[in-house]
C-alpha positions in Angstrom: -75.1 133.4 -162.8 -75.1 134.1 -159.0 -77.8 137.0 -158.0 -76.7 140.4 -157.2 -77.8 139.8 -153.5 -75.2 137.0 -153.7 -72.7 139.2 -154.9 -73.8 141.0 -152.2 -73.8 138.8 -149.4 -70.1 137.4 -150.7 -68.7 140.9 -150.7 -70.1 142.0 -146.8 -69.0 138.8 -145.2 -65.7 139.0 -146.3 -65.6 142.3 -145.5 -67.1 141.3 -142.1 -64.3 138.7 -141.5 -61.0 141.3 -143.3 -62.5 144.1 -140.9 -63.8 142.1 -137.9 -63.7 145.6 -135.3 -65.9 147.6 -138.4 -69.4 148.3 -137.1 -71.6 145.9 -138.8 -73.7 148.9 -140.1 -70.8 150.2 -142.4 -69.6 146.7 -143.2 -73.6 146.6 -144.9 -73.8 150.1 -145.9 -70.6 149.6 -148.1 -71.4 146.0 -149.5 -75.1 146.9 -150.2 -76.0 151.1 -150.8 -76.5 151.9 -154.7 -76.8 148.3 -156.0 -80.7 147.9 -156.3 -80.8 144.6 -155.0 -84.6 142.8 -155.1 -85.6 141.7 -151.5 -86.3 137.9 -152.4 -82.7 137.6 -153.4 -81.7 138.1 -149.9 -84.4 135.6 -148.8 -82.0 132.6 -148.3 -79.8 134.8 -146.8 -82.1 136.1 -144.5 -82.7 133.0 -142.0 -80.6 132.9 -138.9 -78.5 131.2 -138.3 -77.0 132.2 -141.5 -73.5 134.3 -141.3 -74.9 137.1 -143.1 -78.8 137.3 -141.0 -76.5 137.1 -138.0 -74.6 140.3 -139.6 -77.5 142.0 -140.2 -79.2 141.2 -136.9 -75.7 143.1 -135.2 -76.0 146.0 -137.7 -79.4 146.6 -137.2 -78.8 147.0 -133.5 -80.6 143.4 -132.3 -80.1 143.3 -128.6 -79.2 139.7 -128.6 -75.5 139.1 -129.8 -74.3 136.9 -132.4 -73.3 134.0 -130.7 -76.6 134.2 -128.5 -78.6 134.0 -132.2 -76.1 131.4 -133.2 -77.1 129.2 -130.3 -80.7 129.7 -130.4 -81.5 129.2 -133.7 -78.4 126.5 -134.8 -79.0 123.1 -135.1 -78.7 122.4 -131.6 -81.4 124.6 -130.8 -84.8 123.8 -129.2 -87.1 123.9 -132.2 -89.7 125.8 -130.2 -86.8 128.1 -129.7 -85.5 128.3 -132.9 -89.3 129.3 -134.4 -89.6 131.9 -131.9 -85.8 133.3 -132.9 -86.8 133.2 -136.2 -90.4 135.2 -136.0 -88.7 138.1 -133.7 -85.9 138.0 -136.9 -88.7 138.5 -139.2 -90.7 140.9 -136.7 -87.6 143.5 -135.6 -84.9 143.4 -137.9 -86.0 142.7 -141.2 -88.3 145.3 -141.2 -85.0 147.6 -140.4 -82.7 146.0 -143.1 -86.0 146.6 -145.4 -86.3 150.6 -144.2 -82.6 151.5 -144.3 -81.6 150.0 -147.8 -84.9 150.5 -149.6 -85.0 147.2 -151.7 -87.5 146.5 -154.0 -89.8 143.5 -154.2 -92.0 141.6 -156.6 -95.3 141.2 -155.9 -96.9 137.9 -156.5 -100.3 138.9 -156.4 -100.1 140.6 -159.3 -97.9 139.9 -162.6 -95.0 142.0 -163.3 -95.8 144.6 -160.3 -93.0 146.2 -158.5 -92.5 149.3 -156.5 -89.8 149.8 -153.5 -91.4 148.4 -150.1 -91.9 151.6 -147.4 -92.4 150.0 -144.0 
């Protein structure tokens, strides 16, 4: 059975691609408010250049565009590059996705812990 985060992630990007002129923001706001998601579902999800990390780095108000994260952190990207891409993803705009839709997380340290992650 797919996650709720994949439900999730599903639901946005074709939202994202039936309502391409929506702000990102709303496009995430609708797909993801009220459905208590756990944060290490979105984990796969969550590593540009993946369409939905690219959608969250535009909703979260990244300066660098989509198609400026797609060629940096792609494939063809300078592996150097792509690492330092990737840290600033995990530095500036996770913390925001984090923040804004209060997901919860399962501590590893410790069995069976979870509270929601306050940044």
């Amino acid at each position: 059975m797919p996650s709720r985060a994949h439900a999730i992630v599903e639901e946005a990007l074709a939202l994202r691609a039936s309502h391409p002129h929506a702000p990102a923001i709303d496009v995430l706001d609708l797909a993801i408010k009220g459905r208590g998601a756990w944060l290490e579902d979105f984990f796969e999800y969550m590593v540009p250049p993946s369409p939905f990390a690219l959608l969250v780095a535009e909703a979260m108000g990244d300066l660098s565009l989509p198609p400026e994260w797609q060629a940096l952190t792609g494939p063809n990207a300078d592996e150097k590059m792509r690492a330092a891409m990737r840290q600033s993803y995990s530095e500036q705009v996770l913390p925001k996705f984090v923040a804004r839709y209060g997901l919860w997380y399962l501590r590893t340290d410790r069995v069976s812990i979870s509270r929601p992650l306050l940044l």
